[in-house]
C-alpha positions as a Markdown table, in Angstrom:
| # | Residue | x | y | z |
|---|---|---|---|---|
| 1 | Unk | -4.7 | -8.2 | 21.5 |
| 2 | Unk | -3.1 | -4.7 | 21.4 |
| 3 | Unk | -5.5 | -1.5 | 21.0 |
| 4 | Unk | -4.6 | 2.2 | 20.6 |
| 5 | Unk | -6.1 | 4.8 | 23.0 |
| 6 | Unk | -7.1 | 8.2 | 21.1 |
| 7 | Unk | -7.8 | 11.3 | 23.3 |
| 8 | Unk | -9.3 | 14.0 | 20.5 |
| 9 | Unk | -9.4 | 17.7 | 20.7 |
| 10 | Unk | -5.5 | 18.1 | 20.6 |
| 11 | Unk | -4.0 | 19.8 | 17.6 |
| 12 | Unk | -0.7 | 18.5 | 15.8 |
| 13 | Unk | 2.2 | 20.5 | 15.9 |
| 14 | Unk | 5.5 | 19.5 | 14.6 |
| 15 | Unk | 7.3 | 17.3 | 11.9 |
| 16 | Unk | 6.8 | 13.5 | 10.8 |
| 17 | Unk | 9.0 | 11.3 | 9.2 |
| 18 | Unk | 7.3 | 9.8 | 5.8 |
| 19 | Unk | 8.4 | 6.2 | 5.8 |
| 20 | Unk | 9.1 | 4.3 | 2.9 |
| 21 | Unk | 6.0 | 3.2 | 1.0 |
| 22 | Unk | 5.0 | -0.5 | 1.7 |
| 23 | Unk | 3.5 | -0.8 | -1.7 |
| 24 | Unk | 6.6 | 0.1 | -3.1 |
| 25 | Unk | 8.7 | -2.1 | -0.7 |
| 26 | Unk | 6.7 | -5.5 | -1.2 |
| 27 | Unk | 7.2 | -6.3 | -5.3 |
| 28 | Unk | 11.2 | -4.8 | -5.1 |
| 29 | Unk | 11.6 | -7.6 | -2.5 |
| 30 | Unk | 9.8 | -10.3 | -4.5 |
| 31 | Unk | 12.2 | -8.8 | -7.4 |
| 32 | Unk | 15.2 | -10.6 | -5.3 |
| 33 | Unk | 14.2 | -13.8 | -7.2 |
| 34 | Unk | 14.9 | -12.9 | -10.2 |
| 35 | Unk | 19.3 | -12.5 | -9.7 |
| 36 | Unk | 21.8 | -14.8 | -8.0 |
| 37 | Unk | 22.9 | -11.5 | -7.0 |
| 38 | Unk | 22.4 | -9.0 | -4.0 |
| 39 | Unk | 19.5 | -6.8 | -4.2 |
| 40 | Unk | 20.0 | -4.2 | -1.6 |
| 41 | Unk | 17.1 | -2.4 | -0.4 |
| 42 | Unk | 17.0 | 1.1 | 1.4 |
| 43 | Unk | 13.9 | 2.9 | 3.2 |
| 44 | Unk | 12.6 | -0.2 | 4.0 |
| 45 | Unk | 9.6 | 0.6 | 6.8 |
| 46 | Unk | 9.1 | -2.0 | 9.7 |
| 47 | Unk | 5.7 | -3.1 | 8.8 |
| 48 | Unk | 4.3 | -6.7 | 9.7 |
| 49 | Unk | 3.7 | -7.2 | 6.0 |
| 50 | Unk | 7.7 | -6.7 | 5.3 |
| 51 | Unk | 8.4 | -9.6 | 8.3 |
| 52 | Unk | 5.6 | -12.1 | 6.2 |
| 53 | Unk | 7.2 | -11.4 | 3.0 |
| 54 | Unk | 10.5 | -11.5 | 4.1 |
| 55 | Unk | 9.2 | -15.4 | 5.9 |
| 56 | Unk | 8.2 | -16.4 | 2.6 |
| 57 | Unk | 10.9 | -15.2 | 0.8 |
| 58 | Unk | 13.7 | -17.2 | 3.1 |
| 59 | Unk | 11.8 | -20.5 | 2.7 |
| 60 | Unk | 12.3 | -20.0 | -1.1 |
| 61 | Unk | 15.6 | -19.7 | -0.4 |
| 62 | Unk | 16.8 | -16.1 | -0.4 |
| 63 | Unk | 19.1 | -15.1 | 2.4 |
| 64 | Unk | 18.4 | -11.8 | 4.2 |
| 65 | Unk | 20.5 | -9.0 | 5.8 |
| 66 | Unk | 19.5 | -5.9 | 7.8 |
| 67 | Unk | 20.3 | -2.7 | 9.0 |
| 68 | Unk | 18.5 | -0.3 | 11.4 |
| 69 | Unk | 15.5 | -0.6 | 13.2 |
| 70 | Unk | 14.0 | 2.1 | 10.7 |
| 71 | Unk | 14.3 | 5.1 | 13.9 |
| 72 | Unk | 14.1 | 7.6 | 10.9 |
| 73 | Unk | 12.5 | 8.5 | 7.7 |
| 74 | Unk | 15.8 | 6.6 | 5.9 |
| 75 | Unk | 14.3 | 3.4 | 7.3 |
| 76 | Unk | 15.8 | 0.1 | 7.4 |
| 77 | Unk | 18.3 | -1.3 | 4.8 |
| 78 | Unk | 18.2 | -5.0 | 3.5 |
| 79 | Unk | 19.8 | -6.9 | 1.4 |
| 80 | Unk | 18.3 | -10.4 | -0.4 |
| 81 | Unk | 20.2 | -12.7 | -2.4 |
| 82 | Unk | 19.0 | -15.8 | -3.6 |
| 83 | Unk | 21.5 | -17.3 | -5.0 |
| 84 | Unk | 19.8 | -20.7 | -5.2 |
| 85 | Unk | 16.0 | -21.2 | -5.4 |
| 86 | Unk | 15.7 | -24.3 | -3.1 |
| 87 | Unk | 12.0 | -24.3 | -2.9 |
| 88 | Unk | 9.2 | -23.1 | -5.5 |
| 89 | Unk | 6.4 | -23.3 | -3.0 |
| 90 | Unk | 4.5 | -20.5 | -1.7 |
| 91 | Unk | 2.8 | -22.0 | 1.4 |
| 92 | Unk | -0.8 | -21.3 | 2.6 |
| 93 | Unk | 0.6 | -20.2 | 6.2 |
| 94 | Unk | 2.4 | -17.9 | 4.8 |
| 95 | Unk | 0.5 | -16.4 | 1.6 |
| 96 | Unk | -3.2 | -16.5 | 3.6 |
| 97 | Unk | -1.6 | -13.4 | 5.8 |
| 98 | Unk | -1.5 | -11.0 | 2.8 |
| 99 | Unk | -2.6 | -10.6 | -0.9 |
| 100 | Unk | 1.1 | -9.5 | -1.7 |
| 101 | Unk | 2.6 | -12.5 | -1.3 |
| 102 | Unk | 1.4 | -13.6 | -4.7 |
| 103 | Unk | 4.0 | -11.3 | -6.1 |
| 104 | Unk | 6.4 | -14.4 | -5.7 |
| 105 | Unk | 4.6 | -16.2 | -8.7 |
| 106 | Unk | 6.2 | -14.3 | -11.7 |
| 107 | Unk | 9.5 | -14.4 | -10.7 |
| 108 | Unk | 9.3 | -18.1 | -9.9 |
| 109 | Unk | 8.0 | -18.8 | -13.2 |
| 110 | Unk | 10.2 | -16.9 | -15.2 |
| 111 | Unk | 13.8 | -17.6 | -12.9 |
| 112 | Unk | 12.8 | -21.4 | -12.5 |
| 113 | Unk | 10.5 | -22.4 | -14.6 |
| 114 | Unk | 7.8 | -23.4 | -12.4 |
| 115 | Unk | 5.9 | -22.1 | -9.5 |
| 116 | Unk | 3.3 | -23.1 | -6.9 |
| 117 | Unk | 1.9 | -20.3 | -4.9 |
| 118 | Unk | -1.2 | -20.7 | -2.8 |
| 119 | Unk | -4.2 | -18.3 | -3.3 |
| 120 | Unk | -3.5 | -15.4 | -1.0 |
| 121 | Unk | -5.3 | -13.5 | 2.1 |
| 122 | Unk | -5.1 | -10.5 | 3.2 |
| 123 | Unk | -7.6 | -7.5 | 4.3 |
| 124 | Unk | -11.4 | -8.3 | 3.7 |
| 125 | Unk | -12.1 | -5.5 | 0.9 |
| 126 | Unk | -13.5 | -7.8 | -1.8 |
| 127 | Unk | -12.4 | -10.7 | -3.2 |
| 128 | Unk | -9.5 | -9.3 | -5.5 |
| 129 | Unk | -8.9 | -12.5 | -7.7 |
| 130 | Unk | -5.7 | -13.3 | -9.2 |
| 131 | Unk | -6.9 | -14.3 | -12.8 |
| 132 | Unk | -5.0 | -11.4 | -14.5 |
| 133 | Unk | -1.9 | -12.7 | -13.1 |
| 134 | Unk | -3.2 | -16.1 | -14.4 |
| 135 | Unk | -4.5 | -15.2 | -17.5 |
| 136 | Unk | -0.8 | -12.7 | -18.3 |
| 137 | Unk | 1.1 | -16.1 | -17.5 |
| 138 | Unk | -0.6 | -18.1 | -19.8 |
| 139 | Unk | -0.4 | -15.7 | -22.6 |
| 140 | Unk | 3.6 | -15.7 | -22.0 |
| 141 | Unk | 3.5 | -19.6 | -22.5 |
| 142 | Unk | 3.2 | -20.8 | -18.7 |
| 143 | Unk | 1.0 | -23.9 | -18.1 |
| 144 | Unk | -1.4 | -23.0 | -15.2 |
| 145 | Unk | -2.9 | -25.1 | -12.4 |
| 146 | Unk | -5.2 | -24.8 | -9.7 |
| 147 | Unk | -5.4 | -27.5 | -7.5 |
| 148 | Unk | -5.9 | -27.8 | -3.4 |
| 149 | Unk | -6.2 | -24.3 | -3.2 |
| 150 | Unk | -2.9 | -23.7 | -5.3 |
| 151 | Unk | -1.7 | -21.9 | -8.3 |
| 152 | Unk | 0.9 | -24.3 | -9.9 |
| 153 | Unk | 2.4 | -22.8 | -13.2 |
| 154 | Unk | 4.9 | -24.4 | -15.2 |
| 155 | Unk | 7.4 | -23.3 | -17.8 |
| 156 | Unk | 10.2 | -25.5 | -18.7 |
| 157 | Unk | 11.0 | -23.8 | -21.8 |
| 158 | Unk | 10.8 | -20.3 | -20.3 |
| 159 | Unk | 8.2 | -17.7 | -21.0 |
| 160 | Unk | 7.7 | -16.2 | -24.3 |
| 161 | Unk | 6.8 | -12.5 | -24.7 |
| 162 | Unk | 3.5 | -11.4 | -25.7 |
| 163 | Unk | 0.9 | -8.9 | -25.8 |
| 164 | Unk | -1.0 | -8.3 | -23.0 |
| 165 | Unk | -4.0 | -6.4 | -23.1 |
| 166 | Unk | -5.5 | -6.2 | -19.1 |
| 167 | Unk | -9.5 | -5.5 | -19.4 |
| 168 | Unk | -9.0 | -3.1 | -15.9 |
| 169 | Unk | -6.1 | -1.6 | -14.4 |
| 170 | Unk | -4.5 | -4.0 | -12.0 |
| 171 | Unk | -0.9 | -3.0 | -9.5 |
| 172 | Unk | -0.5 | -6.6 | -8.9 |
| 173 | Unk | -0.6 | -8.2 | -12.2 |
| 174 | Unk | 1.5 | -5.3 | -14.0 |
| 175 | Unk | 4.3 | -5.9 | -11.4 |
| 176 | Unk | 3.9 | -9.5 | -11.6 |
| 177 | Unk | 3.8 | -9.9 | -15.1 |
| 178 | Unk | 6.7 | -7.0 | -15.5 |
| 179 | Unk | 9.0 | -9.3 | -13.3 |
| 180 | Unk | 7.8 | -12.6 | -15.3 |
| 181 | Unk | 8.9 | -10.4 | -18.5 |
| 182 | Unk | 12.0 | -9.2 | -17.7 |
| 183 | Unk | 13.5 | -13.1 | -18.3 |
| 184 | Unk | 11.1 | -14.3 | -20.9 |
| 185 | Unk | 12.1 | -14.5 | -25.1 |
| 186 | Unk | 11.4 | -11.2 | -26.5 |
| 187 | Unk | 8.9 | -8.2 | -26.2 |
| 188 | Unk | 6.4 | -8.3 | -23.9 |
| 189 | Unk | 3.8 | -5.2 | -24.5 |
| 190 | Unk | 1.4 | -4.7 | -21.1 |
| 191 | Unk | -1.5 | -2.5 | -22.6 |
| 192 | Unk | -4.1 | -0.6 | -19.8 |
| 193 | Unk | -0.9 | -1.6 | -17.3 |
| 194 | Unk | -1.2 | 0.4 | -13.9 |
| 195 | Unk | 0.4 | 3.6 | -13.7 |
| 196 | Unk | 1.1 | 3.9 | -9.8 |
| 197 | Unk | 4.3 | 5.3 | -8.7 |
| 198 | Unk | 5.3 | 2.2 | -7.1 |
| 199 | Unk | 4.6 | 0.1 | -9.9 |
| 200 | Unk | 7.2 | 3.1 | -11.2 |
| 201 | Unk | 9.7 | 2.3 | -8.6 |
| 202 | Unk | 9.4 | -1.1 | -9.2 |
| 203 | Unk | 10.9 | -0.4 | -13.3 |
| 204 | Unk | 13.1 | 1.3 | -12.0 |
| 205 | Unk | 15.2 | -0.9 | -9.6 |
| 206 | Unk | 14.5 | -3.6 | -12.5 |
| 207 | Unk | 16.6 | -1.1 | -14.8 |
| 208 | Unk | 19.0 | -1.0 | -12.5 |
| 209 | Unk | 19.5 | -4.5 | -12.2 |
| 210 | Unk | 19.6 | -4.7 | -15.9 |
| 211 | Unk | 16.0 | -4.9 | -17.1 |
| 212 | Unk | 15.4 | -3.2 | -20.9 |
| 213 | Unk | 11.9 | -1.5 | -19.9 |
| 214 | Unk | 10.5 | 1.2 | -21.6 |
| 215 | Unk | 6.7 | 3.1 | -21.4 |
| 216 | Unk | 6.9 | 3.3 | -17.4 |
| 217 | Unk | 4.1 | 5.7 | -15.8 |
| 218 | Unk | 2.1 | 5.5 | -19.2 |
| 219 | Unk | -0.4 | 2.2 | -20.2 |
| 220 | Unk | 1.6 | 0.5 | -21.7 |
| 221 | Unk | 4.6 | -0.9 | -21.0 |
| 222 | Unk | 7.1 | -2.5 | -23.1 |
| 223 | Unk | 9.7 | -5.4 | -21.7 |
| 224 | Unk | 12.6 | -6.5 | -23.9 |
| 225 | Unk | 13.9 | -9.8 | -22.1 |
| 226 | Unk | 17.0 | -10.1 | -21.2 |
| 227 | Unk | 18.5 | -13.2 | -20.3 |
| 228 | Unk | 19.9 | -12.9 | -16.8 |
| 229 | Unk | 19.5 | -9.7 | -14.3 |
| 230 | Unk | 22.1 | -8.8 | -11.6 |
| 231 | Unk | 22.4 | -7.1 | -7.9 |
| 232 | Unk | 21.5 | -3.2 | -7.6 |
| 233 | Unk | 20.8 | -0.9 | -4.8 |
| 234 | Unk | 18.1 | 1.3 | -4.6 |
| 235 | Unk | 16.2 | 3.5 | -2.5 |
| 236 | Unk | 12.2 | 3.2 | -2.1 |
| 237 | Unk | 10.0 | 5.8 | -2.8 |
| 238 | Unk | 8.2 | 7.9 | 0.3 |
| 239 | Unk | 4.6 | 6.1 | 1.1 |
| 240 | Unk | 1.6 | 8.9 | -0.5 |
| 241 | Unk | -0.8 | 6.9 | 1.7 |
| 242 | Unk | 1.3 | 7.5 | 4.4 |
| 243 | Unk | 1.7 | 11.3 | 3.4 |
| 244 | Unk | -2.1 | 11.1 | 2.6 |
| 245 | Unk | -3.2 | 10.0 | 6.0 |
| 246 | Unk | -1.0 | 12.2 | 8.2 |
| 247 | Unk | -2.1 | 15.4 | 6.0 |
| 248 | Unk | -5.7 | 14.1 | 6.8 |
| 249 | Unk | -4.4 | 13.6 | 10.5 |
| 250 | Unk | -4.1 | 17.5 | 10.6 |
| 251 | Unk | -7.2 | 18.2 | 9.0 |
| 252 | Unk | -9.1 | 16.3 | 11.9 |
| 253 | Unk | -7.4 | 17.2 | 14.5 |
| 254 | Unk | -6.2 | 20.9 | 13.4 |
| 255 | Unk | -3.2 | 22.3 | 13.3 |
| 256 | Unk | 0.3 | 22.6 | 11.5 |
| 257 | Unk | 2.4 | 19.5 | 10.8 |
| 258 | Unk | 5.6 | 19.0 | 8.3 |
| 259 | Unk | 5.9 | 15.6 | 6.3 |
| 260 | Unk | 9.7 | 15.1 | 6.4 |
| 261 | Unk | 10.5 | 13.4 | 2.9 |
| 262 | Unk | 7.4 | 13.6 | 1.4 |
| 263 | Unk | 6.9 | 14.2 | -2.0 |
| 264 | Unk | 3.8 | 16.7 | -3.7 |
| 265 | Unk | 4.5 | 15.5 | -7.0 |
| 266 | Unk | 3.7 | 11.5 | -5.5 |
| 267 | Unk | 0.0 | 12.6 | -4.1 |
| 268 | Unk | -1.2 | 15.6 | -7.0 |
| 269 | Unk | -4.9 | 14.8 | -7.0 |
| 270 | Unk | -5.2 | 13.9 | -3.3 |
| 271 | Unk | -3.0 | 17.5 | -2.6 |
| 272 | Unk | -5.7 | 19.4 | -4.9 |
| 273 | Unk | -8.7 | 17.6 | -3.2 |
| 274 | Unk | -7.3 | 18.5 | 0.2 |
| 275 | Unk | -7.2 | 21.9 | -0.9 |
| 276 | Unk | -10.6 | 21.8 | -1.7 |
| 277 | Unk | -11.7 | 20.8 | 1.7 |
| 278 | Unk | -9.7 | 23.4 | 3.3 |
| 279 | Unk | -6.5 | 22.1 | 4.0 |
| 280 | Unk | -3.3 | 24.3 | 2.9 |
| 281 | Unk | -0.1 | 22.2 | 1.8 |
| 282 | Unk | 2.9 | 23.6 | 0.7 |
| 283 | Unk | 6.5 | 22.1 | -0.7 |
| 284 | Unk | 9.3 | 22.4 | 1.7 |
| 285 | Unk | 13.0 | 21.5 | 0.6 |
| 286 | Unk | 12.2 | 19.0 | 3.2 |
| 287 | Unk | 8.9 | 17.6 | 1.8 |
| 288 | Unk | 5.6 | 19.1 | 2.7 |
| 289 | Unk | 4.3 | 21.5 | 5.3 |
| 290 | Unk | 0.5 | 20.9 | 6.2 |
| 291 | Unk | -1.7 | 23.4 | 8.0 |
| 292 | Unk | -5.8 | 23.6 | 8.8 |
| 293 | Unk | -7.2 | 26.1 | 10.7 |
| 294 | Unk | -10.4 | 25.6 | 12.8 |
| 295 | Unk | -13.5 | 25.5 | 11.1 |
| 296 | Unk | -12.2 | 25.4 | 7.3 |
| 297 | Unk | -12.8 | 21.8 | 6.6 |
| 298 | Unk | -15.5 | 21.9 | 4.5 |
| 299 | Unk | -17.9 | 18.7 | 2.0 |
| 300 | Unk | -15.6 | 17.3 | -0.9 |
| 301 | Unk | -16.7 | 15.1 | -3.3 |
| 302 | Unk | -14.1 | 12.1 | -3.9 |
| 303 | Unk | -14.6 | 8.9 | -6.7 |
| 304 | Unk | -11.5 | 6.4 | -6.2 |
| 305 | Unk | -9.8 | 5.8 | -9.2 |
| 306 | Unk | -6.8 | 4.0 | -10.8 |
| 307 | Unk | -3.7 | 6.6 | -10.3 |
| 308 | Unk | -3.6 | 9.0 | -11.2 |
| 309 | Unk | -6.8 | 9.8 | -9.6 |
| 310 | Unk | -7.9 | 9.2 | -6.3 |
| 311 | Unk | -6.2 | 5.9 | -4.5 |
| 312 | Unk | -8.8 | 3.8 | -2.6 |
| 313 | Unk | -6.3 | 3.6 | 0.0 |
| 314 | Unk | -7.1 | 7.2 | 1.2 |
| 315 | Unk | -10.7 | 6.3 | 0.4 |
| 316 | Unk | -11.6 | 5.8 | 4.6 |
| 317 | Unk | -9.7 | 8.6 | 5.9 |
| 318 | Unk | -11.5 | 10.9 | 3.3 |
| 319 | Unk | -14.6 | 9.8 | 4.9 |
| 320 | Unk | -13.4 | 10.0 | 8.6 |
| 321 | Unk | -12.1 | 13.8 | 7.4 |
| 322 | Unk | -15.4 | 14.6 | 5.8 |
| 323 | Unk | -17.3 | 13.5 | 9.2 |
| 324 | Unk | -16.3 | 16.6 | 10.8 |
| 325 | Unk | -16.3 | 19.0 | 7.4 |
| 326 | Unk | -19.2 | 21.6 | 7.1 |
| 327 | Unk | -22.2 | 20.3 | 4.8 |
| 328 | Unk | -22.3 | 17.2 | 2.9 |
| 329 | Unk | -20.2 | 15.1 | 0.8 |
| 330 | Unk | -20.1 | 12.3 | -1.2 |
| 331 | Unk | -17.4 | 9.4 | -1.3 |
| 332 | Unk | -17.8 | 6.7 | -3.9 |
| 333 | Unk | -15.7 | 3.9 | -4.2 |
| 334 | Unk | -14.9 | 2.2 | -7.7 |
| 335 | Unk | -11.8 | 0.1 | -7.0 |
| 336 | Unk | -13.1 | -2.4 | -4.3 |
| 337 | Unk | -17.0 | -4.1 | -3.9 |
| 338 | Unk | -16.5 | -4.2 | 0.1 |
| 339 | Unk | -14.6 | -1.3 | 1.2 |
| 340 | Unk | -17.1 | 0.5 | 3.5 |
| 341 | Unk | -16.9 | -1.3 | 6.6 |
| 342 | Unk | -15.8 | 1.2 | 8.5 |
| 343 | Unk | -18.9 | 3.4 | 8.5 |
| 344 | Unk | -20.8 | 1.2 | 11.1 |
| 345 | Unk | -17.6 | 1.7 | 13.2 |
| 346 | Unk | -17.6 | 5.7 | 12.5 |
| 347 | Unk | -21.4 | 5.6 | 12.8 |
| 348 | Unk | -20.8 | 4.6 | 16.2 |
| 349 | Unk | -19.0 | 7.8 | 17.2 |
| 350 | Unk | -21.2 | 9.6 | 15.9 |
| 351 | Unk | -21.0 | 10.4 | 12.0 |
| 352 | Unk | -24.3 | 11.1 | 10.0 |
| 353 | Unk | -23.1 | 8.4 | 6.7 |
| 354 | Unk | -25.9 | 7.0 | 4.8 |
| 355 | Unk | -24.9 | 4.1 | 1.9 |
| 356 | Unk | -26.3 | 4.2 | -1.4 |
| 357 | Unk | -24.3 | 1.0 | -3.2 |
| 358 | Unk | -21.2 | 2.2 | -4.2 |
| 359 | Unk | -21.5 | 5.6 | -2.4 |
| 360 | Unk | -21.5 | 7.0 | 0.6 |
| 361 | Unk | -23.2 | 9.9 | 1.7 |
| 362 | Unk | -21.5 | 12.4 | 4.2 |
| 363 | Unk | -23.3 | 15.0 | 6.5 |
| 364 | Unk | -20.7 | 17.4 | 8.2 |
| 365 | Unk | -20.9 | 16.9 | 12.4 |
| 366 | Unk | -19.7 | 19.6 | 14.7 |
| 367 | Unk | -17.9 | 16.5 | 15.9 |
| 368 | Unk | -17.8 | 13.0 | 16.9 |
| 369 | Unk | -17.5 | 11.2 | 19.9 |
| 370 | Unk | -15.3 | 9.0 | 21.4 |
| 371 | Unk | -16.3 | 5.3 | 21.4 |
| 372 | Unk | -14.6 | 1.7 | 21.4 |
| 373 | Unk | -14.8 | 0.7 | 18.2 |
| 374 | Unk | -13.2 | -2.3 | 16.1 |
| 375 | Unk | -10.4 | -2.2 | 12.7 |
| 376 | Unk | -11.7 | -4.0 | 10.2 |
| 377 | Unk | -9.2 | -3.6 | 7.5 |
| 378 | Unk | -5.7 | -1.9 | 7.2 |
| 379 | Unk | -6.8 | 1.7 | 5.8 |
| 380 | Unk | -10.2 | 1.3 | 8.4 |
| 381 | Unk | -8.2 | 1.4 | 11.2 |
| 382 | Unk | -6.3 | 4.2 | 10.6 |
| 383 | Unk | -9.1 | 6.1 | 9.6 |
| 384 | Unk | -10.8 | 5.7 | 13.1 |
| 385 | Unk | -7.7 | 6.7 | 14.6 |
| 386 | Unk | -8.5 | 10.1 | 12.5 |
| 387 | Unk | -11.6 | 10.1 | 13.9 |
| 388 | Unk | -10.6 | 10.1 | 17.5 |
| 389 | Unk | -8.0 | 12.9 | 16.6 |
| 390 | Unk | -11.7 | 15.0 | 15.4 |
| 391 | Unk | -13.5 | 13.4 | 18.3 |
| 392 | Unk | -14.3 | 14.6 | 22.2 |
| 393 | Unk | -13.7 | 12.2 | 24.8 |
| 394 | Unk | -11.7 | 8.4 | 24.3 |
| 395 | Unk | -11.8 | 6.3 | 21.5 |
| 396 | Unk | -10.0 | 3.0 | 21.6 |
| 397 | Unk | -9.4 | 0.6 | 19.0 |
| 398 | Unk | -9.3 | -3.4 | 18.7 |
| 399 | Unk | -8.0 | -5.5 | 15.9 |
| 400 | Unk | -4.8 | -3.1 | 15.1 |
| 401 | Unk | -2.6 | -5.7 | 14.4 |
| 402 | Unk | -4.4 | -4.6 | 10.4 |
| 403 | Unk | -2.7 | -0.9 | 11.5 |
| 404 | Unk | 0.8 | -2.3 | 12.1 |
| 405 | Unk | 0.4 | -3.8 | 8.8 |
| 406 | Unk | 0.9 | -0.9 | 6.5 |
| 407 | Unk | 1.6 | 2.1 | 8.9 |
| 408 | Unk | 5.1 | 2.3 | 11.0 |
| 409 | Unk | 5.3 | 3.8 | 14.5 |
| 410 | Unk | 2.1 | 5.3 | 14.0 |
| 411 | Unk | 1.3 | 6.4 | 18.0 |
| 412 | Unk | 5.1 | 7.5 | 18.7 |
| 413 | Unk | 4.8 | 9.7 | 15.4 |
| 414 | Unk | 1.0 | 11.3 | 16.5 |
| 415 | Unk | 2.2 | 11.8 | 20.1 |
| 416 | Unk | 5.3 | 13.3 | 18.7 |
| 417 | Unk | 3.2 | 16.0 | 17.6 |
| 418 | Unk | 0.7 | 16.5 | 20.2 |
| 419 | Unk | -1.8 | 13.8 | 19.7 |
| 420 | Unk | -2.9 | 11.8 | 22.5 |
| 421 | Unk | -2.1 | 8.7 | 20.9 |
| 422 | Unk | -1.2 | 5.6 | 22.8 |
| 423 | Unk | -0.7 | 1.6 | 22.4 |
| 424 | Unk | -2.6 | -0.6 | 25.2 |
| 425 | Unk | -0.7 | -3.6 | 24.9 |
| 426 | Unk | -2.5 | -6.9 | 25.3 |
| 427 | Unk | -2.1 | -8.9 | 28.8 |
| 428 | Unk | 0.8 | -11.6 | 28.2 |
């Protein structure tokens, strides 16, 4: 199994390319379901969770094209068509690699009429159920199942629109239910529906393809049903975790770094919170320029919230940042039950964190040490990778097949900039 070798004490200096966000990426290409037509797909980043998706999306039938191996922040370009839906199935193999692959249920539903998608895997952050996508579904008239581990949904007669009301935000079960709507009879109203940016992008390639959507970025969104959709092209939006992580990146490790196609606008309260621990960011008319001096990282506060406030994405790299910050800070967590397993791991190279439930308690070290220590979860990984940018000596890191999940090229784009940042692949 592959690790990645971190030598600390280097500061970044340089530019990144901002790939194409992942969270974005993964419901436009479940959207191919929903036309006969090509849906072609720019800024695509070459993440393991694109190739799963992209598995389960051929086995349903949809035929796939690309371009580029993604060398640049434009990314690769695909383009899905399913013309036929030969198989309604969403196997266990496939779905137990990643949460996401649920995403396949509402567009099944709606296009075909029936759907059987098993419960899905993915990072262990909680258990994340699925009974808003349920629950949506059976308000807009589908028949749901769960059998052998399976969601099995059926809607002969097509879905009807209705009012749904979701008792918390959910990203998954606004996109899925979005895409179910956008075929079903009539008005659909999603009330408390997720605000994210790529639940944005998503509405907006479903325009395009000839979706009647209205209410996008505010809670409550409004679908008028339409009875077929067609091809489109469109370009996804650059990743904020991504542009998140690297502008933390800097703030570890010091130094001056711009985010090529970043976007300030996409990551407001995270830009605003970085300020407030010292950080300095700045628009460029290429995206954003980040710089942190030595000793100006200093104890922020952070709750994760629904966007527009804080994403729980950013939610371990905050902590890894305020490791190294002067005096103490507090990091709670309100999205996810089981999100704080990296704090053994940073424990280990030597960051004072005590856990209070859904809080975590930071005291500022000098700095950390360099340690082997183990990826737990996508967004862990990466933020002991920031860790051994703050820390003195080596830190290596197991398990980082969770890193290539959601972060593209991530050692050539450090090393690029200074970092001593390197892959240790695993003995064939």
């Amino acid at each position: 199994m592959d690790q990645i070798r971190v030598c600390g004490g280097k500061p970044l200096q340089g530019e990144i390319h901002i790939s194409g966000a992942k969270n974005a990426a993964l419901p436009l290409m479940a959207a191919s379901l929903l036309t006969d037509e090509t849906l072609t797909l720019t800024g695509v980043p070459h993440l393991a969770d694109i190739a799963t998706l992209a598995n389960l999306l051929v086995q349903h039938g949809v035929e796939i094209g690309m371009n580029g191996e993604g060398a640049a922040c434009d990314g690769r370009e695909l383009a899905l068509k399913a013309s036929y839906i030969v198989n309604t199935t969403a196997p266990y193999d496939l779905v137990r690699k990643m949460r996401a692959s649920a995403l396949v249920l509402g567009p099944l539903v709606t296009r075909c009429g029936e759907a059987r998608v098993s419960l899905p895997g993915g990072c262990a952050i909680g258990t994340r159920p699925l009974d808003l996508h349920i629950k949506g579904l059976q308000q807009l008239g589908a028949e749901i199942g769960l059998e052998n581990g399976y969601i099995e949904a059926r809607a002969p007669k097509g879905l009807v629109g209705a009012e749904i009301a979701f008792p918390f935000v959910s990203v998954g079960a606004t996109e899925n239910l979005m895409m179910a709507a956008c075929l079903a009879q009539g008005e659909t109203r999603l009330v408390n529906a997720a605000r994210e940016p790529e639940v944005a992008d998503l509405a907006k390639c479903l325009v395009a393809m000839g979706a009647n959507i209205d209410g996008v970025g505010t809670d409550t969104i409004v679908v008028q049903g339409v009875s077929r959709l067609h091809g489109a092209h469109h370009h996804i939006i650059a990743d904020r975790i991504e542009t998140g992580t690297y502008a933390m990146a800097v703030g570890a490790a010091g130094g001056a770094v711009e985010l090529i196609g970043a976007s300030l606008e996409l990551i407001g309260v995270v830009a605003d919170t970085l300020r407030a621990a010292g950080l300095t960011l700045d628009a460029t008319d290429r995206g954003l320029h980040v710089t942190c001096e030595p000793g100006a990282l200093v104890g922020t506060d952070v709750m994760t919230e629904p966007y527009p406030g804080f994403p729980t994405d950013l939610q371990a790299q905050m902590m890894a940042l305020m490791s190294v910050a002067q005096g103490a800070s507090m990091v709670t967590e309100t999205i996810f039950e089981n999100r704080f397993m990296h704090v053994p791991e940073l424990s280990r190279m030597g960051a004072n964190i005590n856990l209070h439930g859904a809080s975590a308690m930071i005291r500022g070290v000098p700095r950390l040490t360099g340690a082997p220590v183990m990826a737990t979860d996508l967004r862990a990984s990466v933020s002991l990778v920031l860790a051994g940018l703050a820390a003195s000596g080596e830190t290596t890191i197991g398990r980082v097949y969770h890193l290539d999940r959601g972060y593209e090229r991530l050692e050539e784009k450090l090393s690029a900039c200074g970092g001593e940042v390197e892959r240790i692949k695993a003995a064939r």
